[in-house]
C-alpha positions in Angstrom: -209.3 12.7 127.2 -209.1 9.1 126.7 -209.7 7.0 129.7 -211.6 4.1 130.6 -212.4 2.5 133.6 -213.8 -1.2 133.8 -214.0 -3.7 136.2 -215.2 -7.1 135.3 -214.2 -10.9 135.3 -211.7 -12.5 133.1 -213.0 -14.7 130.5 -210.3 -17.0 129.6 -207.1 -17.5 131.1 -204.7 -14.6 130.6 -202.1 -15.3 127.5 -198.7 -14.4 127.7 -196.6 -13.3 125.0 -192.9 -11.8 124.9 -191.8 -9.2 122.2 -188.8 -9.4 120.2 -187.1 -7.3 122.8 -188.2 -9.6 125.5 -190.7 -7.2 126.7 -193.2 -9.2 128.0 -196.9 -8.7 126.9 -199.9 -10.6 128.2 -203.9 -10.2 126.8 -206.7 -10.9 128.5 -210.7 -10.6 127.6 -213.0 -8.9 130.3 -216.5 -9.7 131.1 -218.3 -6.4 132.2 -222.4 -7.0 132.8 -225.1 -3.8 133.5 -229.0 -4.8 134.2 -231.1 -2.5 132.6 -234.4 -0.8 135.1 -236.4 -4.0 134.2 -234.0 -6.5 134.7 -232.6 -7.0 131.5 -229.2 -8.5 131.3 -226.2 -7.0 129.0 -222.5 -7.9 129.0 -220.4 -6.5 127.1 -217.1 -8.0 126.5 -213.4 -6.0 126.5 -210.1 -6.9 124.8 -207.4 -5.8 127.3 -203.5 -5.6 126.8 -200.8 -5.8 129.2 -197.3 -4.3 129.0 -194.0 -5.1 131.1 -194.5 -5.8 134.8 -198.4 -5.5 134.5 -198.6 -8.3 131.9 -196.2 -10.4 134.2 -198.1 -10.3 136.8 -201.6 -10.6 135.2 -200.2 -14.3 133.7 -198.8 -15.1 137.2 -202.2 -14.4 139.2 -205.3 -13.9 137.8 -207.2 -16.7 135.7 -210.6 -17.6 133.8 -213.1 -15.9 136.3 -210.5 -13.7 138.6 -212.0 -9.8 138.9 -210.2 -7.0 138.5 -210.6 -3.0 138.1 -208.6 -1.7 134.9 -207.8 2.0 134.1 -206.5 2.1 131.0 -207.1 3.6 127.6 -208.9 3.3 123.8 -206.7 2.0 121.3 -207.9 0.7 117.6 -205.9 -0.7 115.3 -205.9 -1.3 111.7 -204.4 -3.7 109.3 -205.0 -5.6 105.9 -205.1 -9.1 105.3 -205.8 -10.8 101.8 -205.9 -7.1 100.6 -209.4 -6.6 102.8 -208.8 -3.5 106.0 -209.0 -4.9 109.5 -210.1 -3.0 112.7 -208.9 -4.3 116.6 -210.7 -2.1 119.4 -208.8 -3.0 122.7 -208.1 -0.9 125.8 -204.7 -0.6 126.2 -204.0 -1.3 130.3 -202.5 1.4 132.7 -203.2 0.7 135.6 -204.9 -3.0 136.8 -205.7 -4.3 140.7 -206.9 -8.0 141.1 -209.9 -7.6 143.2 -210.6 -11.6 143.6 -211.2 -14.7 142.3 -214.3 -16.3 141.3 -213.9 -18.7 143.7 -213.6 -15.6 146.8 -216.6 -14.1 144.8 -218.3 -17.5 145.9 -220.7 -16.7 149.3 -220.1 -18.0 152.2 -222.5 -20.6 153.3 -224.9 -19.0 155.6 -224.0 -20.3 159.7 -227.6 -21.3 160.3 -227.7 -23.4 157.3 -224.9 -25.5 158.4 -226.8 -28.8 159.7 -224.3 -30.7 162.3 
């Protein structure tokens, strides 16, 4: 089975792209961060793709820092340039939903810390 599930922050704005065919595809790079038992820090970061309606709506509301939850699945590809093979891991998007912004993620000011 090949099935991933991430959910992270976008790290640049999405990039939108349309295919010969005019099917539309849109790319994005996601941010996903664990803390080790003593503290430690990792992020790792994820090269996502976008088909059709998905990629549409990606481009049209999400941005540099908006979370989201992806299901989607492993894909690597490979190609040559100046005669040297060239590998691409990305996860290939089935399935996204937009869980904020960075600026919802932002805390509300605590009520007793408002001075009038």
């Amino acid at each position: 089975m090949n099935r991933v599930f991430l959910m992270g922050r976008l790290g640049q704005d999405p990039e939108l792209k349309k295919t010969q065919t005019d099917l539309a595809v849109c790319t994005i790079t996601v941010a996903t961060t664990e803390f080790s038992k003593d503290g430690e820090k990792k992020t790792e970061w994820h090269k996502c793709v976008c088909w059709g309606k998905n990629a549409e709506n990606v481009a049209k509301y999400l941005k540099k820092g908006s979370q989201a939850a992806i299901e989607g699945r492993i894909q690597t590809r490979e190609w040559e340039k100046d005669g040297e093979k060239r590998y691409s891991t990305e996860i290939i998007v089935n399935h996204i939903e937009f869980v904020g912004t960075k600026e919802s993620a932002t805390p509300e000011p605590n009520i007793e810390e408002i001075h009038f």
